[in-house]
Each structure stands twice: as C-alpha cells, then as structure tokens.
C-alpha positions in Angstrom: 9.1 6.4 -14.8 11.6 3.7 -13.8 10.6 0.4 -14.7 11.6 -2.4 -12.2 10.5 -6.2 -11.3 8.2 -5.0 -8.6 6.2 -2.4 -7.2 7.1 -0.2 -4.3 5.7 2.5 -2.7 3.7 4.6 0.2 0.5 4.9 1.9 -0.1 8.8 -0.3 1.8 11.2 -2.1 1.0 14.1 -0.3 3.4 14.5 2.9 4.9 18.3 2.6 7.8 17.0 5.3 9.1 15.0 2.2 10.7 18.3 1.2 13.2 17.1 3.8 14.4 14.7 1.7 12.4 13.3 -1.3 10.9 16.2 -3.3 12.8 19.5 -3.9 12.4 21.9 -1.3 10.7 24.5 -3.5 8.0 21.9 -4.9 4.4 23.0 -4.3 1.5 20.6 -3.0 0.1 20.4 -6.6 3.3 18.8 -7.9 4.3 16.2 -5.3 2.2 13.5 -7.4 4.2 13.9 -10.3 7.0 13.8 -8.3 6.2 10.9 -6.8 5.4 8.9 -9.6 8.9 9.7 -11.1 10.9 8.0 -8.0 7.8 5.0 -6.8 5.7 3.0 -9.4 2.5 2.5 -6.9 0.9 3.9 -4.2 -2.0 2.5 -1.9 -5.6 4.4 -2.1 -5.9 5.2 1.2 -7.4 8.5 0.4 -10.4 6.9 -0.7 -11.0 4.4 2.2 -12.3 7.7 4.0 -14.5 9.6 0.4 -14.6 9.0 -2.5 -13.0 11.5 -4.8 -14.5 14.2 -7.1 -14.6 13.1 -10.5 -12.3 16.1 -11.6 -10.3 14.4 -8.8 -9.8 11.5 -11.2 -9.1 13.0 -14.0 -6.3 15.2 -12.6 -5.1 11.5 -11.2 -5.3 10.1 -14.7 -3.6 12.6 -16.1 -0.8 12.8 -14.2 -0.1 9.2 -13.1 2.3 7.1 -15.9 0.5 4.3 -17.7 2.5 1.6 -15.9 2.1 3.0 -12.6 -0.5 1.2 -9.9 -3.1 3.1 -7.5 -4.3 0.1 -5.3 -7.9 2.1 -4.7 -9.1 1.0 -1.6 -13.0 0.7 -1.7 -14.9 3.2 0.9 -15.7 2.3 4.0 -19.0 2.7 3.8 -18.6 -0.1 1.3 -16.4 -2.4 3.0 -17.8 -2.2 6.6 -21.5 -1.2 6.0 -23.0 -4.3 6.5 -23.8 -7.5 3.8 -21.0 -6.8 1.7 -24.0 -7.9 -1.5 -26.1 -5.5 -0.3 -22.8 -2.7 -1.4 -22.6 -4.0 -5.4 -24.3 -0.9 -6.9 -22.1 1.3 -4.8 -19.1 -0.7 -5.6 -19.7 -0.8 -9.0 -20.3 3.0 -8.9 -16.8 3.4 -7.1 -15.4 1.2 -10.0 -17.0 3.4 -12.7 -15.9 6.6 -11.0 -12.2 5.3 -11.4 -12.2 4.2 -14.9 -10.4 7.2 -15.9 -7.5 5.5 -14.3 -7.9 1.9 -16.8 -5.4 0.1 -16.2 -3.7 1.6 -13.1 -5.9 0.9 -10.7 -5.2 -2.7 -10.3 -5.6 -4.4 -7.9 -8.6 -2.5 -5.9 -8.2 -3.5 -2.3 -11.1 -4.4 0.0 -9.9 -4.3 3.6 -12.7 -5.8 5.4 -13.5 -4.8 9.0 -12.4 -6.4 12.6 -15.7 -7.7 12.8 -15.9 -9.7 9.7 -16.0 -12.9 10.8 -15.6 -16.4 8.6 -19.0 -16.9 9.6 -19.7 -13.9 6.9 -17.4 -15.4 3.6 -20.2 -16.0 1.9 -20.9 -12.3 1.5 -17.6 -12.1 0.7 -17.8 -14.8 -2.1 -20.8 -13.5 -3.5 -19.3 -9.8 -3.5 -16.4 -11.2 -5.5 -18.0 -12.9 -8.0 -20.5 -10.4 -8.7 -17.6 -8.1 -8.8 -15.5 -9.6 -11.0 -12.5 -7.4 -10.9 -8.9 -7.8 -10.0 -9.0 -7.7 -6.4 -6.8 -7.8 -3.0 -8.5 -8.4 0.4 -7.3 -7.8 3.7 -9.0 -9.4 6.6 -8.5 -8.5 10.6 -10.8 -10.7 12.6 -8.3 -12.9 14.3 -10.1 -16.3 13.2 -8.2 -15.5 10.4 -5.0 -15.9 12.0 -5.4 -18.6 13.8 -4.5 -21.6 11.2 -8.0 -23.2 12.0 -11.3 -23.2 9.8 -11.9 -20.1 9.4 -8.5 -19.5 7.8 -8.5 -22.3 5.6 -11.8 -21.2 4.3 -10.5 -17.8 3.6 -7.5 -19.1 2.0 -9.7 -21.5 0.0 -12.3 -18.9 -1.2 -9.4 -16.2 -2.4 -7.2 -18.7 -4.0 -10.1 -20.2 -6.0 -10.8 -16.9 -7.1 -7.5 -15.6 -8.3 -7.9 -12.8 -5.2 -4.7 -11.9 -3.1 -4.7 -12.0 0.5 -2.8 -8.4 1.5 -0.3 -9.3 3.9 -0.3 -6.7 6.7 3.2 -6.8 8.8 3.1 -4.7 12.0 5.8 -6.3 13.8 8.1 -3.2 13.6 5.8 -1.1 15.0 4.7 -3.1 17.4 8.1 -3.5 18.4 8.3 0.3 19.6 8.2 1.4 22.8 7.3 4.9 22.8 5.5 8.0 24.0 5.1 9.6 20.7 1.5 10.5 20.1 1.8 9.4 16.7 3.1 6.1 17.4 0.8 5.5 19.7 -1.3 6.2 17.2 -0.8 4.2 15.1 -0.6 0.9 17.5 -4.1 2.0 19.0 -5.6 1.5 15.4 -3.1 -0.6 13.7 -4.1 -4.4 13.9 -1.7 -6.4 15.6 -1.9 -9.4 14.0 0.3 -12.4 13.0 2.1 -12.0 9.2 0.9 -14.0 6.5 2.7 -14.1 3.4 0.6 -15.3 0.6 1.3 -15.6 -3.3 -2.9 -16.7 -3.9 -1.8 -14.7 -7.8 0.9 -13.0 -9.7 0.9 -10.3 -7.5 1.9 -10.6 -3.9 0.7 -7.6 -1.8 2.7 -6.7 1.4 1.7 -3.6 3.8 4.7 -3.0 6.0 4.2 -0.9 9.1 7.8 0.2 10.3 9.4 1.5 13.6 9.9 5.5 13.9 13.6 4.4 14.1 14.5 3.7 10.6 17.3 1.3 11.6 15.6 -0.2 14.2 13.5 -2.0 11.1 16.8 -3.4 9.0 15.8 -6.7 11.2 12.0 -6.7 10.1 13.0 -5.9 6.3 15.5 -8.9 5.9 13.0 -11.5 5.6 10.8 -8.9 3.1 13.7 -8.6 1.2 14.7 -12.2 0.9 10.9 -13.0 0.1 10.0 -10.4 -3.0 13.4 -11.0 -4.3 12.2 -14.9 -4.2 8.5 -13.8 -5.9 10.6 -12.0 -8.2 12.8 -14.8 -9.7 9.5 -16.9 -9.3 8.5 -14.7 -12.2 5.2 -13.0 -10.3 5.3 -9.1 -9.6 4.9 -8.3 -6.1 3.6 -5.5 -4.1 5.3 -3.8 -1.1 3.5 -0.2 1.1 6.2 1.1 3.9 4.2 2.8 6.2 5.7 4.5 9.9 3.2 5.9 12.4 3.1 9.5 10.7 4.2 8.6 7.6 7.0 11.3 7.2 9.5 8.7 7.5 7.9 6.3 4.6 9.0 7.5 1.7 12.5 7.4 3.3 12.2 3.6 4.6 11.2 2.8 1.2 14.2 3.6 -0.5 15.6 1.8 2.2 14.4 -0.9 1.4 15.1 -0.6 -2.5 18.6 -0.3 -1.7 18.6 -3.1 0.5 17.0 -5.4 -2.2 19.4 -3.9 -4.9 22.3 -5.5 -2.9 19.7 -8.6 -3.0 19.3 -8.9 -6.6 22.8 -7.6 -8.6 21.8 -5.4 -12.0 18.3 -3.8 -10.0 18.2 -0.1 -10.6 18.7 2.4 -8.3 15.4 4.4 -7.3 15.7 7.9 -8.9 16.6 10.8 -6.9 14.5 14.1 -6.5 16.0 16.2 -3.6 18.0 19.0 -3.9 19.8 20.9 -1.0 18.2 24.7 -0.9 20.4 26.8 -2.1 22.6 29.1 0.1 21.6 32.6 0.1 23.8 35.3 -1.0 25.1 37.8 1.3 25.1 41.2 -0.5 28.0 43.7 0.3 27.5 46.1 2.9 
C-alpha cells in the first residue's frame, strides 16, 4: 500500500461501476477490497451505520486490509440515534469488541449524531465519551451547531477538551447542483445542508466532501480543501479527506482528482497507484 502524508478515500469499496475506471474490468466483487486498499489508504464505515457486520465479516476485513490502512467505523444507528447516548455504552462497547479484529485500523470510530441532537443533550454526549474512551470523531447536524452561538462553543469546548475531532461535513458542491437526477436529488433530500467547519480539535483532521455529479464543476469547491490539508500536512498532523457524489460511482474518480490536484500542491507527493486496464480487444477468427 502507498504510504502518503494523509489519508484519502471513499464512502465503500464496493461500487461494480468502478470497473469503468478504477478496478480491472474482469475483477470480481470479492476482490474490489483488496483492490481498493492498493490505490486509497482509508475508507469511511458507512456499511455499519445501517448493521453491524458478521463477525466472519471482520475477519475477512482484517485479513485483507494493510496494517496502515484506516476503516473510520461508524457506530450503528441504533447506537447513535436511539435515545440517551449513556444508555448505548454496553452496545457500543459490544460494537468496539466486535471490531477488534481490525486493532489498529479502525481509528478513529465516528459517531454521527442525529438532526435532533441538540446542545441541550452534550452531556450525554460527554458522558458517552468519557465512558468510552476511544479515539473518536463526531459529526453533529442540529443547526445550533452552526450557528457560532452557545451551543457551538460548547460543542467545540467539550470535543477539544477531549482530544475528539469534529468531522467536517462539506456539501456545498452538491448543493450547488441543479438537477433532475434521482440520485442527486437524493442525495440533497438526505444530505445536511449545513455551513463547513473546518476543525483541527487533534492530529487528525476529518473532512467528508460531498461533490457535484459534474466532476469539474467541483475544481472550485476542492481549491480551498486542497490549500487546507496541504496546510495540516506541513503543520505536521495527518488529515482525513471522504469524496462522496450523489451515487457514489463518480467518488473514487473525484478522489484521484483531488490527489492530483494536491500533488501539484505539495512538489515530491506520490502519484495514487493505478489499477485499470482497458478490456482487451477480441480476436476476430478467420472465416
């Protein structure tokens, strides 16, 4: 696996229209995690915001992801949005347990708290992290959060004394779209629109970056992302960066976008291996 400065990757693994242009066109379902640990370094845990997975599951995971590769597991939802976050230790800590196959790799875990958690409820979410004690990354929706008063000062106060990131979440591109694509409008019907708040509470910055369809159209978007890890970077911390679009058959792509655009950033980075390979032609037998 490439080593670099940073880690970069995608909401999953598993997208078969990445045969386009990531993973050979002849590579089956049950190799496109291997794959994609030889060209990205990390990947988010979205998988298991929705179940959590078998412990066989885990295993396969464990032995197939490199040692300095990241899985930022996402806890379950019926974790994070379930009510008193203290109320969900045992089942967090059986979550945790489930994953210790990965060591290591599964760092930080992410806890992406509900619209309706409101800084009326930190102290749930104080008492949840210091019970927890693990390397952690929150991401927060309510818009009280956003809206420099209180309620984000207390946020920022609580994480920061606790050596927890704050995930920014950037949906700006996507937002910027006007389209009549199911998918997109997907996406902006469950996609937060929030403002973007780029914090460095730790050594390890987390950015989620939800892009336009248009993969140019998000060059504009990138350019202060790019400026900004590049400045984490020679700050010494290790950032985080997810590129998501609307379907997600486009991510993969707009993240080596946006590795090339950093390499021209900062001279002497490595260029982001390179799986594809064209089919080849068929052979027309003599008649």
């Amino acid at each position: 696996m490439l080593l670099l400065p940073y880690y970069l990757g995608c909401p999953s693994w598993s997208e078969s229209a990445w045969r386009d242009y990531l993973y050979p066109q002849d590579a089956k379902p049950g190799e496109f995690l291997n794959l994609y640990t030889q060209v990205f370094n990390a990947v988010e845990g979205n998988t298991t915001f929705y179940a959590s997975p078998a412990a066989d599951t885990v295993q396969r995971w464990a032995d197939t992801m490199p040692e300095h590769f990241r899985f930022t597991a996402k806890f379950p939802g019926d974790i994070s949005h379930n009510g008193d976050l203290r109320d969900q230790l045992t089942a967090a800590e059986t979550f945790v347990q489930l994953l210790s196959p990965l060591g290591e790799r599964v760092s930080p875990l992410w806890l992406q708290l509900a619209k309706s958690f409101t800084p009326q409820r930190l102290p749930e979410l104080a008492g949840f992290i210091d019970a927890l004690d693990r390397p952690l990354a929150v991401e927060v929706r309510h818009r009280d959060f956003f809206a420099k008063g209180d309620g984000e000062r207390l946020l920022n106060r609580l994480l920061l004394d606790r050596g927890v990131e704050r995930i920014c979440l950037d949906p700006r591109a996507l937002f910027s779209c006007t389209s009549t694509d199911p998918s997109v409008l997907h996406a902006q019907s469950k996609k937060p629109n929030v403002p973007t708040r780029p914090a460095a509470f730790t050594q390890c910055p987390q950015v989620r970056f939800i892009g336009h369809p248009q993969l140019e159209a998000n060059d504009s978007f990138l350019v202060p992302w790019v400026e900004k890890i590049a400045q984490w970077i020679e700050e010494g911390r290790t950032p985080y960066i997810f590129l998501h679009t609307a379907d997600n058959l486009q991510a993969a792509r707009l993240a080596q976008r946006f590795h090339a655009q950093l390499m021209l950033r900062l001279p002497g980075l490595p260029a982001l291996p390179e799986l594809y390979r064209e089919p080849a032609a068929e052979q027309l037998g003599l008649l």
